[in-house]
Jmol script that loads the backbone (N, CA, C; Angstrom):
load data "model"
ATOM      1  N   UNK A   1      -6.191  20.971   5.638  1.00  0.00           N
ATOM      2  CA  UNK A   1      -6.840  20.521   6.843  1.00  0.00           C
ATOM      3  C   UNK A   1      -6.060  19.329   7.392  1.00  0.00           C
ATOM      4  N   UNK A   2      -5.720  19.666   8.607  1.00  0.00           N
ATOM      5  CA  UNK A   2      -4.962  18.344   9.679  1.00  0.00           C
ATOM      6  C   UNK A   2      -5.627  17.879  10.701  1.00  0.00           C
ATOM      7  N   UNK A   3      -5.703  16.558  10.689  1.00  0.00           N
ATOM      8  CA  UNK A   3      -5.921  16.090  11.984  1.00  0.00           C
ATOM      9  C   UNK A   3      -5.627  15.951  13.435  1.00  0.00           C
ATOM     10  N   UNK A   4      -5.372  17.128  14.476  1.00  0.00           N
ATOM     11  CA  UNK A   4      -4.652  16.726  15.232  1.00  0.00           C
ATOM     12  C   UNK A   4      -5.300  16.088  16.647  1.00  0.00           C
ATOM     13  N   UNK A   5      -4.654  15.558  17.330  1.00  0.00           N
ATOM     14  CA  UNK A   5      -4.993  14.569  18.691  1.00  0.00           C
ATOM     15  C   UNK A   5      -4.397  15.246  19.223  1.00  0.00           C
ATOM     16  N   UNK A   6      -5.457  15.517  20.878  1.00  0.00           N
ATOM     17  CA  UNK A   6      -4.593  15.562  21.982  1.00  0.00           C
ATOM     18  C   UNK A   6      -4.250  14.804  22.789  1.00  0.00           C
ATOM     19  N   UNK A   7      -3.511  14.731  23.637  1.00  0.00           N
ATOM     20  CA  UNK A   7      -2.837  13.495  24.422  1.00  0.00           C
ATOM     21  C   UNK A   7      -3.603  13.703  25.615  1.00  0.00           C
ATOM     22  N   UNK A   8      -3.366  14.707  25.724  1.00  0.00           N
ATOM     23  CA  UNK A   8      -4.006  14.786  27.417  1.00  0.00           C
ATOM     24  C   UNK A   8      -5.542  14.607  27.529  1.00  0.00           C
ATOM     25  N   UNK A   9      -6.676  15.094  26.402  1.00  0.00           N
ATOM     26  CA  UNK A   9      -7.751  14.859  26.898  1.00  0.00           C
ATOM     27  C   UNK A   9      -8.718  14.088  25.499  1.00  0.00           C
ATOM     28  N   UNK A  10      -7.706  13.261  24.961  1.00  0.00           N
ATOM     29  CA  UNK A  10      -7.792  12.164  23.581  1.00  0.00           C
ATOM     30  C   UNK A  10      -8.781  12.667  22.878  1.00  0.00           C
ATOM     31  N   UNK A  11      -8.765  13.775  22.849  1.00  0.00           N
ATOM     32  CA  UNK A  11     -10.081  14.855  21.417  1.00  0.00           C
ATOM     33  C   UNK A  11      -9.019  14.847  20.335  1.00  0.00           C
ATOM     34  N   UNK A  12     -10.314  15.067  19.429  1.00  0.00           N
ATOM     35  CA  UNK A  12      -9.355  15.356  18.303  1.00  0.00           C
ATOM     36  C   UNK A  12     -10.009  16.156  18.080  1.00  0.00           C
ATOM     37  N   UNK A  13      -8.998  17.243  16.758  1.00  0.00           N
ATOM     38  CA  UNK A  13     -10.152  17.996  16.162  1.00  0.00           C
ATOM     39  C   UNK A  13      -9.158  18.620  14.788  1.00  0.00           C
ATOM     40  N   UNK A  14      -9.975  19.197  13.826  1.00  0.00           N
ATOM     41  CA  UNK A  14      -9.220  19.505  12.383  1.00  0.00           C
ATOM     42  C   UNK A  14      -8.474  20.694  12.522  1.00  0.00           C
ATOM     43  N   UNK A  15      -7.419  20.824  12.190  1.00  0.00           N
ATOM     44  CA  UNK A  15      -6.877  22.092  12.156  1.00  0.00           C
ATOM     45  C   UNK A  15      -6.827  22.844  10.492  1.00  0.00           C
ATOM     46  N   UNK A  16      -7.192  23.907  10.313  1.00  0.00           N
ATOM     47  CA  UNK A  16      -7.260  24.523   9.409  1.00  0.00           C
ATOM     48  C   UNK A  16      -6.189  25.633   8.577  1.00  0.00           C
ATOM     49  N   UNK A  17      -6.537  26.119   7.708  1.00  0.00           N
ATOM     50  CA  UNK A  17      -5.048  27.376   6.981  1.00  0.00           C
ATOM     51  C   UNK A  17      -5.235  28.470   7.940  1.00  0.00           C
ATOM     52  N   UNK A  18      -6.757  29.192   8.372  1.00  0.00           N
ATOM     53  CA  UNK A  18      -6.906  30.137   8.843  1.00  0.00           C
ATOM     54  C   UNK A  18      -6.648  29.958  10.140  1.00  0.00           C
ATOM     55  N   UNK A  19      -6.473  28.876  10.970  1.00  0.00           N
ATOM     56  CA  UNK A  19      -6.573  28.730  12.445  1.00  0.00           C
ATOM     57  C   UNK A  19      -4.449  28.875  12.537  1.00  0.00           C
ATOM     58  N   UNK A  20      -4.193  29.530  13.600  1.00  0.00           N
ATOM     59  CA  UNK A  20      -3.015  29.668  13.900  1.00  0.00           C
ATOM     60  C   UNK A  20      -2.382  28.521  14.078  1.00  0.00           C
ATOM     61  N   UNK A  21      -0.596  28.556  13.733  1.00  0.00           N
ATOM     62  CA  UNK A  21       0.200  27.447  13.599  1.00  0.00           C
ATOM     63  C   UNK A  21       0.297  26.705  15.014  1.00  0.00           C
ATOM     64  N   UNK A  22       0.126  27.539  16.322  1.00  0.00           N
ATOM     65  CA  UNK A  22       0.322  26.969  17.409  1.00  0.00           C
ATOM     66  C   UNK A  22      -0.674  28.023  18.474  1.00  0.00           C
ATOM     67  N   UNK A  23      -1.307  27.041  19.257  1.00  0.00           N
ATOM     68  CA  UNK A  23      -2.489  27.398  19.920  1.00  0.00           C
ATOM     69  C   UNK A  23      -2.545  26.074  21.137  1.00  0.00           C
ATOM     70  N   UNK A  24      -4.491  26.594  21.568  1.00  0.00           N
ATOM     71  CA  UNK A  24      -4.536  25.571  22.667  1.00  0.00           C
ATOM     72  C   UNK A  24      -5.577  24.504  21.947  1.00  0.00           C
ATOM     73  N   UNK A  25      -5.698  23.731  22.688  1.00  0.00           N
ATOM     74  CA  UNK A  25      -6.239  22.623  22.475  1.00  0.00           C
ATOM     75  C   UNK A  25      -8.144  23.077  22.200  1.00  0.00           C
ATOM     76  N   UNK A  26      -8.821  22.304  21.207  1.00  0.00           N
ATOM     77  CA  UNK A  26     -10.398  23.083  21.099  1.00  0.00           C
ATOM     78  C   UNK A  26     -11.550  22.562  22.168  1.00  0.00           C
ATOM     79  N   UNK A  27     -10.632  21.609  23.275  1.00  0.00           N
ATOM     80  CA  UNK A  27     -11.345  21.469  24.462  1.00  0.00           C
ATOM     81  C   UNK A  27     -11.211  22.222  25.038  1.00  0.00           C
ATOM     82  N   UNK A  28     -12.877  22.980  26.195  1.00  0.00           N
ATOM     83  CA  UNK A  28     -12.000  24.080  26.890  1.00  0.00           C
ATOM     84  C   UNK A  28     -11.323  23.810  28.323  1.00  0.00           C
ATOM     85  N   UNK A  29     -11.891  22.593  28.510  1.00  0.00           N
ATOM     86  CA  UNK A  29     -11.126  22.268  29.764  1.00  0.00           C
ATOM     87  C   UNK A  29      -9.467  21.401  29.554  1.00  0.00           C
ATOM     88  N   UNK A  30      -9.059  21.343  28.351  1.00  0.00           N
ATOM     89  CA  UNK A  30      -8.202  21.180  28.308  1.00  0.00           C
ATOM     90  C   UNK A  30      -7.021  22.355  28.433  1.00  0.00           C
ATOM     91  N   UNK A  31      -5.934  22.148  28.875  1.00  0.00           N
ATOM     92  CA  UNK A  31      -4.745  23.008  28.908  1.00  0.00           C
ATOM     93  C   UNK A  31      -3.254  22.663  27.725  1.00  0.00           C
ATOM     94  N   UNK A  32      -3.514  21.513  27.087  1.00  0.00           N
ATOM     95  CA  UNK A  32      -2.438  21.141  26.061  1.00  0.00           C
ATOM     96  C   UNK A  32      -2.526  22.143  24.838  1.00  0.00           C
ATOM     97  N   UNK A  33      -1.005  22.264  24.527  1.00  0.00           N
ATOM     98  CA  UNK A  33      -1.016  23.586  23.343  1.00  0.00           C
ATOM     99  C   UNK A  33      -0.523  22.474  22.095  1.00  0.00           C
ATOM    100  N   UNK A  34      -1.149  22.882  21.042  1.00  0.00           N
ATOM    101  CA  UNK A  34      -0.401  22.058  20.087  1.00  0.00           C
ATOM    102  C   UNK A  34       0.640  22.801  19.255  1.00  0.00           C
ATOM    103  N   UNK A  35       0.533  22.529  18.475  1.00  0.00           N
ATOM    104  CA  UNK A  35       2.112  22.887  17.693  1.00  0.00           C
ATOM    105  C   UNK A  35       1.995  22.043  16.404  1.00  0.00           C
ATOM    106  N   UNK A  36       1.722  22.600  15.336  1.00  0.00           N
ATOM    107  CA  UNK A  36       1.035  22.163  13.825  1.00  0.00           C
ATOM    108  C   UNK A  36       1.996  21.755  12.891  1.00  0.00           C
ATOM    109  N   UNK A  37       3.240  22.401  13.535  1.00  0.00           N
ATOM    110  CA  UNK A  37       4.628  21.739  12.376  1.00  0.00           C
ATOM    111  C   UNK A  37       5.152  20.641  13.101  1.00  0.00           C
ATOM    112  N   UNK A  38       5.320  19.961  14.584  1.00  0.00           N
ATOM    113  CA  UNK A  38       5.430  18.800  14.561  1.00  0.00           C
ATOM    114  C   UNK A  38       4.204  18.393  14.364  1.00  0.00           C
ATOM    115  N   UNK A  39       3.090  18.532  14.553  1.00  0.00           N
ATOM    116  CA  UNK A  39       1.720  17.269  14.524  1.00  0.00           C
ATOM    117  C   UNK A  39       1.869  16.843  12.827  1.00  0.00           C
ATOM    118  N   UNK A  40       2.158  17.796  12.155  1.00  0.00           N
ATOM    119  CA  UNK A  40       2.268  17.551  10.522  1.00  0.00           C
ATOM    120  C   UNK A  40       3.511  16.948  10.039  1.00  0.00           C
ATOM    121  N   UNK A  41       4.674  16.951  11.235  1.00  0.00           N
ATOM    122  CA  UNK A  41       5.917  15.784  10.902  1.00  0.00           C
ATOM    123  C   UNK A  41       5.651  14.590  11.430  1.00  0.00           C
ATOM    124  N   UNK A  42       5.001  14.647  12.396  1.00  0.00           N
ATOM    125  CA  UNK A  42       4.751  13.217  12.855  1.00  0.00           C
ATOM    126  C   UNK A  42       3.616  12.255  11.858  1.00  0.00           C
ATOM    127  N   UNK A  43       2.803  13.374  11.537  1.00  0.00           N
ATOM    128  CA  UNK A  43       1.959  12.780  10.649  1.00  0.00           C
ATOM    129  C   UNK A  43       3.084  12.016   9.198  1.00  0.00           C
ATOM    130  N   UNK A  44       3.647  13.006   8.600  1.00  0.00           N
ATOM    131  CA  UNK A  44       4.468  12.324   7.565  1.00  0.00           C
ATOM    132  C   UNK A  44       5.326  11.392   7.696  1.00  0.00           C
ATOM    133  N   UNK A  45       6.046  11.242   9.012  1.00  0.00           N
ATOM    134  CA  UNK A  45       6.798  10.224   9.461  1.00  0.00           C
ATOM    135  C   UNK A  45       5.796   9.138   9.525  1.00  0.00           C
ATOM    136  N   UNK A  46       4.590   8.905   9.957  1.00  0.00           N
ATOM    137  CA  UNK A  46       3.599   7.651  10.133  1.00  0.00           C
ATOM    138  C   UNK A  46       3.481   6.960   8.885  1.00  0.00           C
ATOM    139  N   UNK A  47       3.512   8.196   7.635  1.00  0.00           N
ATOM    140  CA  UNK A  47       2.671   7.598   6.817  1.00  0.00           C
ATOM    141  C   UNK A  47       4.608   7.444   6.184  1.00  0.00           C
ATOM    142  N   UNK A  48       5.651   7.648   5.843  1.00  0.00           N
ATOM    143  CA  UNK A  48       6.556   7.478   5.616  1.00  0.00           C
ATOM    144  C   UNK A  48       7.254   5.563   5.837  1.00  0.00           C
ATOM    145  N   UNK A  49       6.382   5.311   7.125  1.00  0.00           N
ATOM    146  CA  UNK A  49       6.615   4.162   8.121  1.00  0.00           C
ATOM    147  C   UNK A  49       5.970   3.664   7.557  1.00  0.00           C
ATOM    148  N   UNK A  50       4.587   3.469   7.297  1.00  0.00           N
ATOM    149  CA  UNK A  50       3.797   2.857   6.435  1.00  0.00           C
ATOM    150  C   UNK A  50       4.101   2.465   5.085  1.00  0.00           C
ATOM    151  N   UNK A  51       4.757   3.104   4.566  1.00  0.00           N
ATOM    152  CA  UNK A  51       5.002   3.194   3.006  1.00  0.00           C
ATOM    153  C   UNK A  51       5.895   2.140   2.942  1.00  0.00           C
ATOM    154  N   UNK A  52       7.341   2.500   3.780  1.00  0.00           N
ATOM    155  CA  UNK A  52       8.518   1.293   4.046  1.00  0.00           C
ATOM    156  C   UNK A  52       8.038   0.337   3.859  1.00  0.00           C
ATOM    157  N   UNK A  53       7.201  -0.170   4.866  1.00  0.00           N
ATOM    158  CA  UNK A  53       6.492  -1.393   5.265  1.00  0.00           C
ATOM    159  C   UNK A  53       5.940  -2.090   4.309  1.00  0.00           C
ATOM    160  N   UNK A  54       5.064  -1.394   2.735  1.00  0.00           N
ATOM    161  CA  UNK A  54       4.504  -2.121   1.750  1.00  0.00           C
ATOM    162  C   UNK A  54       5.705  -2.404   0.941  1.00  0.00           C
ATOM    163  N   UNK A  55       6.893  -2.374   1.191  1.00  0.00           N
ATOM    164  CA  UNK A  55       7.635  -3.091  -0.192  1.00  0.00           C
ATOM    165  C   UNK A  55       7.578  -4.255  -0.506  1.00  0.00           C
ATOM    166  N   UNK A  56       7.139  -4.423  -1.968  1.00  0.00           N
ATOM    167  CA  UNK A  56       7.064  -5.370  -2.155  1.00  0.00           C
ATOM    168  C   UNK A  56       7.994  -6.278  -2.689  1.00  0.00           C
ATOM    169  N   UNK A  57       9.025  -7.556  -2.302  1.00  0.00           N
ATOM    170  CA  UNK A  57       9.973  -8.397  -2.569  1.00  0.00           C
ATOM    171  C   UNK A  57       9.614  -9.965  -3.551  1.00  0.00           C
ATOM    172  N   UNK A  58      10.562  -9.546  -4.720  1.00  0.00           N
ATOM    173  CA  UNK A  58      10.497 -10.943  -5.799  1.00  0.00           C
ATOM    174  C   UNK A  58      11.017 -12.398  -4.191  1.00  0.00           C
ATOM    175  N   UNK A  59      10.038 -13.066  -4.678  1.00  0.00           N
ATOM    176  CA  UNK A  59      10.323 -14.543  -3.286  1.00  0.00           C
ATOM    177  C   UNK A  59      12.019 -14.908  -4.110  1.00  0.00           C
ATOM    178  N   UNK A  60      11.784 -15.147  -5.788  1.00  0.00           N
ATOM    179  CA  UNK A  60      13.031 -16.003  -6.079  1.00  0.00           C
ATOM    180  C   UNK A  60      13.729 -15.034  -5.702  1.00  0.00           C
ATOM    181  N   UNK A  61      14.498 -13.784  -6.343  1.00  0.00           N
ATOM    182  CA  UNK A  61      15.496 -13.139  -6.234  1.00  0.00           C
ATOM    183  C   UNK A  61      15.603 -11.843  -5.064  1.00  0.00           C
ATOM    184  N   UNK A  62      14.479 -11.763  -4.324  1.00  0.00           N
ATOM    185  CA  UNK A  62      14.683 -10.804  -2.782  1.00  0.00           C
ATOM    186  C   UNK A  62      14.979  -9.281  -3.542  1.00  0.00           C
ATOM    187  N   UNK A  63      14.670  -8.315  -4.723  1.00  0.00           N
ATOM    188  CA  UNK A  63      14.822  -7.767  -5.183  1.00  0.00           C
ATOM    189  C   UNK A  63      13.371  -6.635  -4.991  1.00  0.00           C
ATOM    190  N   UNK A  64      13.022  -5.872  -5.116  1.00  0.00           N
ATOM    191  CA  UNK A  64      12.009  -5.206  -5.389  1.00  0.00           C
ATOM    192  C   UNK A  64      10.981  -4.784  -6.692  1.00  0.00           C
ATOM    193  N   UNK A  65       9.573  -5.449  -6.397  1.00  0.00           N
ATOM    194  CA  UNK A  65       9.224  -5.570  -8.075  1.00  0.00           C
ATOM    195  C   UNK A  65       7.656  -4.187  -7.591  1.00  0.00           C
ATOM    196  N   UNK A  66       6.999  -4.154  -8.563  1.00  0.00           N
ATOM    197  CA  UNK A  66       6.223  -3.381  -8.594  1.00  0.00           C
ATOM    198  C   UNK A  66       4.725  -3.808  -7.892  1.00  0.00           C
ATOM    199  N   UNK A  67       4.212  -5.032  -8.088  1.00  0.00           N
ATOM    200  CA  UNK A  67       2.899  -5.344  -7.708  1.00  0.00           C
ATOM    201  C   UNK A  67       3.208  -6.753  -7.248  1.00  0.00           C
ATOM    202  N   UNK A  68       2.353  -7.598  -6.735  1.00  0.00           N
ATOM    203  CA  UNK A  68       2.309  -9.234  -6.892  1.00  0.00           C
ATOM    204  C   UNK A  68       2.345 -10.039  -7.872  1.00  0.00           C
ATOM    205  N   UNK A  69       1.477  -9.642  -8.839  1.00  0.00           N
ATOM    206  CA  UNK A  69       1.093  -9.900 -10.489  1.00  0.00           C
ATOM    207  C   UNK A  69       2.247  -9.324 -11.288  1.00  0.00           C
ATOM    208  N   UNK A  70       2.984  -9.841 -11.615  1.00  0.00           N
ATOM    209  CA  UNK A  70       4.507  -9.071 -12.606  1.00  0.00           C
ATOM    210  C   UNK A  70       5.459  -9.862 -12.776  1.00  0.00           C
ATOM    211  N   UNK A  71       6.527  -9.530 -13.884  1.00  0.00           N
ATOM    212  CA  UNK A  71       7.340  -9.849 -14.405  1.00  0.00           C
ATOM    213  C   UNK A  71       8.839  -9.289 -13.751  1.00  0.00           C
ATOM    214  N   UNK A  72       9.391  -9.884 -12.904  1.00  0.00           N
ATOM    215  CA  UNK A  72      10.577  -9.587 -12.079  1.00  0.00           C
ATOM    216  C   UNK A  72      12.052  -9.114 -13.066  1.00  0.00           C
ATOM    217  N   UNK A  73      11.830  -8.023 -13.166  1.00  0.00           N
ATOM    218  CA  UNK A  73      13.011  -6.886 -13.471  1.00  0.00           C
ATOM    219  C   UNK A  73      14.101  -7.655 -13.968  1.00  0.00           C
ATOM    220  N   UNK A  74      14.593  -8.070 -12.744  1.00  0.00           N
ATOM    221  CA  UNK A  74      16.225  -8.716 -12.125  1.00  0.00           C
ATOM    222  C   UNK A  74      15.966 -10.032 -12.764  1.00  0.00           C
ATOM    223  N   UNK A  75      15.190 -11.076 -12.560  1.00  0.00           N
ATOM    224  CA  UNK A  75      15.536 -12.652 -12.716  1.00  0.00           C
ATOM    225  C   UNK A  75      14.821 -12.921 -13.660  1.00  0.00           C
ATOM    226  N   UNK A  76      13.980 -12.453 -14.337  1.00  0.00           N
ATOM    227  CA  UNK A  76      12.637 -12.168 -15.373  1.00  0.00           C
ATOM    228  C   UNK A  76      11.893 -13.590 -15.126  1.00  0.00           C
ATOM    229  N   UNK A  77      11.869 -13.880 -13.738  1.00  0.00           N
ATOM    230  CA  UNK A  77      10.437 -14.497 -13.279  1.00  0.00           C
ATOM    231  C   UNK A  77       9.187 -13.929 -13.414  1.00  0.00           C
ATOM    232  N   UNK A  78       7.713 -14.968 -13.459  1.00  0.00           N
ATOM    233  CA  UNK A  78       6.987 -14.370 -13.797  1.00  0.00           C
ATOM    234  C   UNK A  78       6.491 -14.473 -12.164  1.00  0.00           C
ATOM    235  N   UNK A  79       5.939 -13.471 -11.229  1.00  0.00           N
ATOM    236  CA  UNK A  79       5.748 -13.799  -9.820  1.00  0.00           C
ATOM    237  C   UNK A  79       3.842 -13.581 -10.038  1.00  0.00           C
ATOM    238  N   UNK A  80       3.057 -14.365  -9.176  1.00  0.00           N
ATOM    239  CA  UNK A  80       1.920 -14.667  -8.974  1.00  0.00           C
ATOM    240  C   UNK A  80       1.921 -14.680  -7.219  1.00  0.00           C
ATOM    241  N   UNK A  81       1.836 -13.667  -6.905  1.00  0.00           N
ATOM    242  CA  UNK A  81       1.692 -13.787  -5.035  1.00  0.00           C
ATOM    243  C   UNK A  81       2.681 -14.454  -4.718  1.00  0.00           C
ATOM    244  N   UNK A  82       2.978 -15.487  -4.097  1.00  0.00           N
ATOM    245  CA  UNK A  82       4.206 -15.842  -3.301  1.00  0.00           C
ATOM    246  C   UNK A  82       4.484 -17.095  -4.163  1.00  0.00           C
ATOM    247  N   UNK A  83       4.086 -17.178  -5.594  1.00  0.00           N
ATOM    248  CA  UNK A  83       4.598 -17.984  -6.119  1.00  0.00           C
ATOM    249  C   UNK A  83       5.615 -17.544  -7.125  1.00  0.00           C
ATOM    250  N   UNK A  84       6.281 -18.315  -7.586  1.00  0.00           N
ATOM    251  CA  UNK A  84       7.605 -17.531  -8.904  1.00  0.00           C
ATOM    252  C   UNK A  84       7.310 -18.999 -10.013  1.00  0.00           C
ATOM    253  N   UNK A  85       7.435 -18.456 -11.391  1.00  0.00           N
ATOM    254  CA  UNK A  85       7.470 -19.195 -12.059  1.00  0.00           C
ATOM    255  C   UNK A  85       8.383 -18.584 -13.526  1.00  0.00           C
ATOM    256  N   UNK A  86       9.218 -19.748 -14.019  1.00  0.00           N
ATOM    257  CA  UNK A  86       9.649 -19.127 -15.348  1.00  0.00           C
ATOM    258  C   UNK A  86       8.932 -18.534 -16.213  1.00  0.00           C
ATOM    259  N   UNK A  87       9.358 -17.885 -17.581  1.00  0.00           N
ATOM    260  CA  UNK A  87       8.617 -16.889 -18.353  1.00  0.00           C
ATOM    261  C   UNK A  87       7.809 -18.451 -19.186  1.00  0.00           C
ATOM    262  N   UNK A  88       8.729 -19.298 -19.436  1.00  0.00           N
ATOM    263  CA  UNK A  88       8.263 -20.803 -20.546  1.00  0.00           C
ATOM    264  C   UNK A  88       7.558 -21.145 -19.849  1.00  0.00           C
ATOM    265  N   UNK A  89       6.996 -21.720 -18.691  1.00  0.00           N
ATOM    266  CA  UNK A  89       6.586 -22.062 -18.002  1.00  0.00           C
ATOM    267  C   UNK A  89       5.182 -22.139 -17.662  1.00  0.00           C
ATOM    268  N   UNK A  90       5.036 -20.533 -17.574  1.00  0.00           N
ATOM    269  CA  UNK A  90       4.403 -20.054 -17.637  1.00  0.00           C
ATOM    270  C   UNK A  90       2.995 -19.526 -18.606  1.00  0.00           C
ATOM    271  N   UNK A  91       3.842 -19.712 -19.748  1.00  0.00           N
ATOM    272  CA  UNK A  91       3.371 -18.925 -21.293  1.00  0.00           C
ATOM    273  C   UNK A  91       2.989 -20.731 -21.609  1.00  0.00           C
ATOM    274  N   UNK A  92       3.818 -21.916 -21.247  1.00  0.00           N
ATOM    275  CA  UNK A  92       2.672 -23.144 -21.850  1.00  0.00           C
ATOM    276  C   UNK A  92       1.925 -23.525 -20.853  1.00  0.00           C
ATOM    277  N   UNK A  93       1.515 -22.857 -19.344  1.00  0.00           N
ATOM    278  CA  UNK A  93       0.448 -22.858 -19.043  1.00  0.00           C
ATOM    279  C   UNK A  93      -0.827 -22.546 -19.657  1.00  0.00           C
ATOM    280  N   UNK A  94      -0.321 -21.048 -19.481  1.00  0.00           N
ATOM    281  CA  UNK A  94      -1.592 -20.334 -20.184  1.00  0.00           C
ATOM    282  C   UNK A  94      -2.103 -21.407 -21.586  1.00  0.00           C
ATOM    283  N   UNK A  95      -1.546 -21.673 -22.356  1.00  0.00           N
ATOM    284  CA  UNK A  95      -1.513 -22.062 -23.958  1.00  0.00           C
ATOM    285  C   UNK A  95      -2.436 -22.827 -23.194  1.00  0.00           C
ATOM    286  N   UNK A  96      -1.628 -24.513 -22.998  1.00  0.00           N
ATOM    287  CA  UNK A  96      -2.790 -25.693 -21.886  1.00  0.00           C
ATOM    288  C   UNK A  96      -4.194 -24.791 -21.725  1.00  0.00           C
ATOM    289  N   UNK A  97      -4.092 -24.168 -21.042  1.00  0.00           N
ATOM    290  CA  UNK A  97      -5.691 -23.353 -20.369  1.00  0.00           C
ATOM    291  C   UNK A  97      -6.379 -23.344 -21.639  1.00  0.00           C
ATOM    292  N   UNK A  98      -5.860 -22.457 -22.399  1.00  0.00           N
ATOM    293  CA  UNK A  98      -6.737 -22.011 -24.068  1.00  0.00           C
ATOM    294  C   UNK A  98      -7.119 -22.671 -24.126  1.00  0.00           C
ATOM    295  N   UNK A  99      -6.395 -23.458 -24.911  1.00  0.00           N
ATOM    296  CA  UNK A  99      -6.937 -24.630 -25.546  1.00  0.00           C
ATOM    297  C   UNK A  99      -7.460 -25.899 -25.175  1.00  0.00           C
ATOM    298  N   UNK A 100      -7.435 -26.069 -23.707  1.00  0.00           N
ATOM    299  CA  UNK A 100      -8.989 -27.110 -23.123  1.00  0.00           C
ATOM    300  C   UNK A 100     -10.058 -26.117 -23.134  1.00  0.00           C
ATOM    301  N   UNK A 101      -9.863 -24.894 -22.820  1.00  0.00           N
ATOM    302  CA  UNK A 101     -10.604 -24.164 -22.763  1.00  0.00           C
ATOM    303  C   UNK A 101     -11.897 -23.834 -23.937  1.00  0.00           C
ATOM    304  N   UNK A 102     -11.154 -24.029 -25.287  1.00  0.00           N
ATOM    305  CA  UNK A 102     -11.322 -24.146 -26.627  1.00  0.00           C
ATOM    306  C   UNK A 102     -11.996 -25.484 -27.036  1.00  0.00           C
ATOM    307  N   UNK A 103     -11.116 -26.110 -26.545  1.00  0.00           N
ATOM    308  CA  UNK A 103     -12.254 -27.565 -26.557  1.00  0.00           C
ATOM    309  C   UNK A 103     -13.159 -27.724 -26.136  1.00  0.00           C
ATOM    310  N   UNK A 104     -13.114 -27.383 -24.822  1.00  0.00           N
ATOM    311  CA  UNK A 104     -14.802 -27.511 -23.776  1.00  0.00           C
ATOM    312  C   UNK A 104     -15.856 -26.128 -24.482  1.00  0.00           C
ATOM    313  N   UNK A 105     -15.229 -25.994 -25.124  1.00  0.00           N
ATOM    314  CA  UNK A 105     -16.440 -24.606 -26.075  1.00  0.00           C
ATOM    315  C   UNK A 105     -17.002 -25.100 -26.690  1.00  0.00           C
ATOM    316  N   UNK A 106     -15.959 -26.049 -27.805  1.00  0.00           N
ATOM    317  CA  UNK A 106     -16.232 -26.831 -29.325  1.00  0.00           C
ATOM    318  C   UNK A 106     -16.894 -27.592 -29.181  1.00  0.00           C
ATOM    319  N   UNK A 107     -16.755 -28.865 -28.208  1.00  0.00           N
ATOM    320  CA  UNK A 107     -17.740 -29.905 -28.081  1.00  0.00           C
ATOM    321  C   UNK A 107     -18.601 -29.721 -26.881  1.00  0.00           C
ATOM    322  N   UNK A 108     -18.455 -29.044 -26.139  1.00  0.00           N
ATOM    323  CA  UNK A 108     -19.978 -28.970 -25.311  1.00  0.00           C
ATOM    324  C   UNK A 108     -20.534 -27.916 -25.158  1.00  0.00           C
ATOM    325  N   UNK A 109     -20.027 -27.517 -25.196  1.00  0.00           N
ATOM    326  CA  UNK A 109     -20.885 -26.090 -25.382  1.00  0.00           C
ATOM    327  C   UNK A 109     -22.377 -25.876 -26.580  1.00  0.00           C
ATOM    328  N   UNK A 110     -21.522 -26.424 -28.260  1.00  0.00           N
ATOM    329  CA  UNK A 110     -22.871 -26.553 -29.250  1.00  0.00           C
ATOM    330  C   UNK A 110     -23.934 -27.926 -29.166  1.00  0.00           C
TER     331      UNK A 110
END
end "model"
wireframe off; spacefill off
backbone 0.3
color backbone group
């Protein structure tokens, strides 16, 4: 099932397996014929354009990494959204966190 638009009288309507590859438009006062193998390239080209558009780039090294949250391939930064930080750096953050974390359990918490 495809979505196609007409231009001339801005309906849309689904196109189906059983409905023919090229026909008229399912307005009847419309006169536009569509044509199902471009409406279905243009469709893939949109979403093709779209796709480009989400790459996502390491800030330190301009490289391509997988998510926001990750460990950069190429420079083995650790990236956090548009921040970059070393792997050491990083790893005695976390530690710091624990362990106030650990403390504020031990004594206030009981």
């Amino acid at each position: 099932m495809l979505r196609v638009h007409c231009p001339e009288c801005k309906k849309s309507f689904f196109w189906t397996d059983d409905m023919p590859a090229q026909g008229k438009c399912s307005n009847a006062d419309c006169e536009w014929n569509y044509d199902i193998h471009a409406a279905l390239k243009q469709n893939v080209d949109r979403q093709n354009a779209a796709a480009e558009k989400d790459v996502l780039l390491c800030p330190f090294c301009g490289e391509k990494i997988t998510s926001r949250v990750t460990i950069c391939r190429h420079c083995s930064n650790v990236v956090l959204g548009t921040k970059v930080f070393k792997k050491r750096y990083f790893f005695m953050a976390v530690c710091i966190v624990l362990t106030a974390l650990s403390l504020v359990y031990k004594y206030m918490v009981k």
